[in-house]
N, C-alpha and C positions, 0 to 999 in steps of 0.2 A: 541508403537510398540512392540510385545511380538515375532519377528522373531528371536535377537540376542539372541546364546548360545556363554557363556567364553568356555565353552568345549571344543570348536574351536581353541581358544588359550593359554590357560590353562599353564602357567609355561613360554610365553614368555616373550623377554627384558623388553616388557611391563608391565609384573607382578611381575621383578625382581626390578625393580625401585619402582614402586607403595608397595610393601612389605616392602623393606628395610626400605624405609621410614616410613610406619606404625609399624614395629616393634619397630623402634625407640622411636617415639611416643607413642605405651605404653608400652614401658621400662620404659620414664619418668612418666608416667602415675600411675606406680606402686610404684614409690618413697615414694611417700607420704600414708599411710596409710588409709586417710578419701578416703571414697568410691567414682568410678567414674561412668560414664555413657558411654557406647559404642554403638554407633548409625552408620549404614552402610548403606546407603539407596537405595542400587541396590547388594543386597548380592550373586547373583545368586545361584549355589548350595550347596557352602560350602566346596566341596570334588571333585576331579578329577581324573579321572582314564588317564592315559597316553598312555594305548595300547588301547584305547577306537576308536571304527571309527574315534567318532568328533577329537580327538588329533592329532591321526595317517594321518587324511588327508592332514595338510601341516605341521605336525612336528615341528609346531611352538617352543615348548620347547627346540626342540634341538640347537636353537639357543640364550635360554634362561639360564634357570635354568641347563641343563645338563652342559651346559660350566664353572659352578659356584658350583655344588656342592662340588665338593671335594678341590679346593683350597684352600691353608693354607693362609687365608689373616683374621688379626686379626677380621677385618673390618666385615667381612662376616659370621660370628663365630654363631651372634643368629639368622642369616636368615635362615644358614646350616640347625643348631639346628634344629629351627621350623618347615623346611620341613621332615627332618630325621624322627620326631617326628610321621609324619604320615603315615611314610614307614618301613618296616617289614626289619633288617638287614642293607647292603648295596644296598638293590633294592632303584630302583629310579622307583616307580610305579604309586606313587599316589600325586596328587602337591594340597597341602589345598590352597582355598581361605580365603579372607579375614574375613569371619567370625570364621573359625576354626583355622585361624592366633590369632585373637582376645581371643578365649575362651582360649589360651594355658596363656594368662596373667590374666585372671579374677580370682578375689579374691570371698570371700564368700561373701563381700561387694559391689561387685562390679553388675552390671547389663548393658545386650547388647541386644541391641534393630537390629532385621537384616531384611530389609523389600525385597521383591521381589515378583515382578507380574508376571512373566511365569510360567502359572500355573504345567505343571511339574517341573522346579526346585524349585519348591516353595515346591512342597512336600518332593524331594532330600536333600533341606534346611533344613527342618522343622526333616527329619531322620537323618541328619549328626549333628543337633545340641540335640539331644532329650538328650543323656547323660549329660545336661549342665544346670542347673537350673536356674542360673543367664539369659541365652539365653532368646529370645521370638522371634519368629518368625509371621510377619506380612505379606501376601499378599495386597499391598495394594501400593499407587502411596509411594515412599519413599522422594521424595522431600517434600510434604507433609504431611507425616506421622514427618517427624524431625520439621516440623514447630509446629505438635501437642505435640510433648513433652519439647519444651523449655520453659523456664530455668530449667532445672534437679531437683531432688530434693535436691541431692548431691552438687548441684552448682560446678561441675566439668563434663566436658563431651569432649570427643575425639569422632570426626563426620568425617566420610569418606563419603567423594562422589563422585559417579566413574561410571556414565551411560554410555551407550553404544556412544552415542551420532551419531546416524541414523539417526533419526529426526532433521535436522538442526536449531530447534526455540530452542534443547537441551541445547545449549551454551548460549541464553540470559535466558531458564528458571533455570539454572543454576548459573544464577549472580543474577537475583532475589530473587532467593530462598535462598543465600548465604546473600546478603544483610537482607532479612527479618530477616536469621536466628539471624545474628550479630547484631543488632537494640533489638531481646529479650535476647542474651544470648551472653554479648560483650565476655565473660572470655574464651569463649568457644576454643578448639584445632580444626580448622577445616581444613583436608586437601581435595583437589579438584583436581581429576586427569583429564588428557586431553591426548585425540590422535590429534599428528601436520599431518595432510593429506590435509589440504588447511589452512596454515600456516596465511591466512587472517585474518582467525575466529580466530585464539587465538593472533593476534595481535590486535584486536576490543576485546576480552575477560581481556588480559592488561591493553589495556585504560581501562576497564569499572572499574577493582580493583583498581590501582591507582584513578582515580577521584571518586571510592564511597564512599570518607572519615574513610573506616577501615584501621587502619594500623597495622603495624609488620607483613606485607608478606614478605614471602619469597617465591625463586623457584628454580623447578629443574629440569631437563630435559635433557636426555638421546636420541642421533641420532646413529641408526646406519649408516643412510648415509645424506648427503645432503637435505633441502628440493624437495621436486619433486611434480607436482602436478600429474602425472600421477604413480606413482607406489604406491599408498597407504598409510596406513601410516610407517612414516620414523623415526618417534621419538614420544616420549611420555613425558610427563610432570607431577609435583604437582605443584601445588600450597599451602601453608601451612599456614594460619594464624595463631599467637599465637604459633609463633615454641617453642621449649625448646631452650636455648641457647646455647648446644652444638650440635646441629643437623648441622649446616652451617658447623663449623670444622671436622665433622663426611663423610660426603656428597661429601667435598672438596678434602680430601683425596680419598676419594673412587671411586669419578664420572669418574677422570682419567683411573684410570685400569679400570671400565668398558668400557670405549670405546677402547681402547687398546683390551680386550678378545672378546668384543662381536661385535663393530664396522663391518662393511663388508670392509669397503674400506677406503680412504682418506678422503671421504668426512662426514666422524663418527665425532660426536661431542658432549659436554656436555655442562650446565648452572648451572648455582649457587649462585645465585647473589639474593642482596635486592629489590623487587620490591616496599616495600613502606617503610618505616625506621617506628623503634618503636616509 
């Protein structure tokens, strides 16, 4: 389905979770010097404009990233950064995705694989990442395309996956292609985002992680309110295999105050917990 644009949502709770946590990720990622491989297999355009129609129609960010920038919380210090990074002064204009989240870590060593099928932001993509040589930009199914480049050559790779998930078959070709990936490339970082809107599918998406025999998950998952099956989605989630070890203590601290600033009401909640032990 080539209907969904991020640009719609660009900068909300959703993408404040889903960031934090990939920053993280390659912060560690950068530790070690031998080169890694950055693989995003639903990149969309790279770059957001904020006063853009698509942003402006439900101002999703304002209940996102605008409530987070400027607070002094040690915790939040490289996600500020990274978005600052791509805004002019104190404007808050423009909110990066995850691929020009990615480029701001790649080394001369390093190499990012960013795949996306809407064929306008595939061109959007392809101009937001063109100063970036390490970058390559793929139109092409990205589930897929990550199954073509495992095992790295680097034998290190950090994999985001984070589809729209419209298509409801999204969530089991998402466990498939998760499993495939883990079967050629166990070592691999791979986080897996999910929107909770019929909270069913990601308790059948649990079961399927726990019994697919990969372990060292973990999760995380951010509510601004209550499940509901009628108001959309209400929280958003990773999944992480092969975390870094101090990513849980990281999270732990943090997940609190985010629902505390950005929660709507009582029924705001967070997770953080082991779903399969190492």
């Amino acid at each position: 389905m080539l209907s969904y644009r991020h640009s719609f949502h660009a900068g909300n709770f959703a993408d404040v979770l889903k960031h934090i946590v990939l920053i993280e990720l390659l912060q560690h990622m950068v530790k070690k010097e031998k080169a890694f491989s950055y693989i995003d297999t639903h990149s969309g355009a790279g770059l957001y404009h904020l006063r853009s129609d698509h942003a402006e129609k439900n101002q999703e960010y304002q209940k996102g990233i605008t409530k987070l920038i400027d607070l002094g919380w040690p915790e939040l210090l490289s996600y500020q950064t990274a978005v600052k990074a791509v805004n002019a002064g104190n404007d808050l204009t423009f909110y990066p995705g995850s691929p020009l989240l990615a480029t701001q870590y790649l080394r001369a060593q390093d190499q990012a694989w960013c795949f996306e099928l809407h064929p306008e932001d595939s061109v959007f993509l392809a101009n937001n990442l063109r100063p970036f040589k390490q970058a390559r930009v793929r139109r092409e199914d990205g589930l897929k395309g990550l199954l073509s480049l495992l095992p790295p050559d680097s034998r290190r790779a950090l994999v985001l996956i984070d589809p729209s998930y419209e298509i409801k078959s999204d969530y089991d070709e998402v466990f498939q292609t998760v499993l495939k990936a883990h079967k050629k490339f166990a070592t691999g970082t791979y986080a897996i985002w999910y929107p909770v809107v019929d909270r069913a599918r990601i308790n059948r998406l649990d079961k399927q992680l726990i019994s697919s025999g990969i372990t060292n998950i973990q999760r995380y998952e951010l509510g601004l309110d209550a499940d509901s099956s009628t108001r959309g989605m209400t929280s958003s989630g990773m999944f992480v295999i092969n975390p870094p070890w101090q990513l849980m203590e990281t999270m732990t601290a943090l997940l609190p105050k985010l629902v505390k600033t950005l929660g709507e009401n009582t029924g705001a909640f967070y997770r953080a917990d082991i779903l399969v032990a190492q």
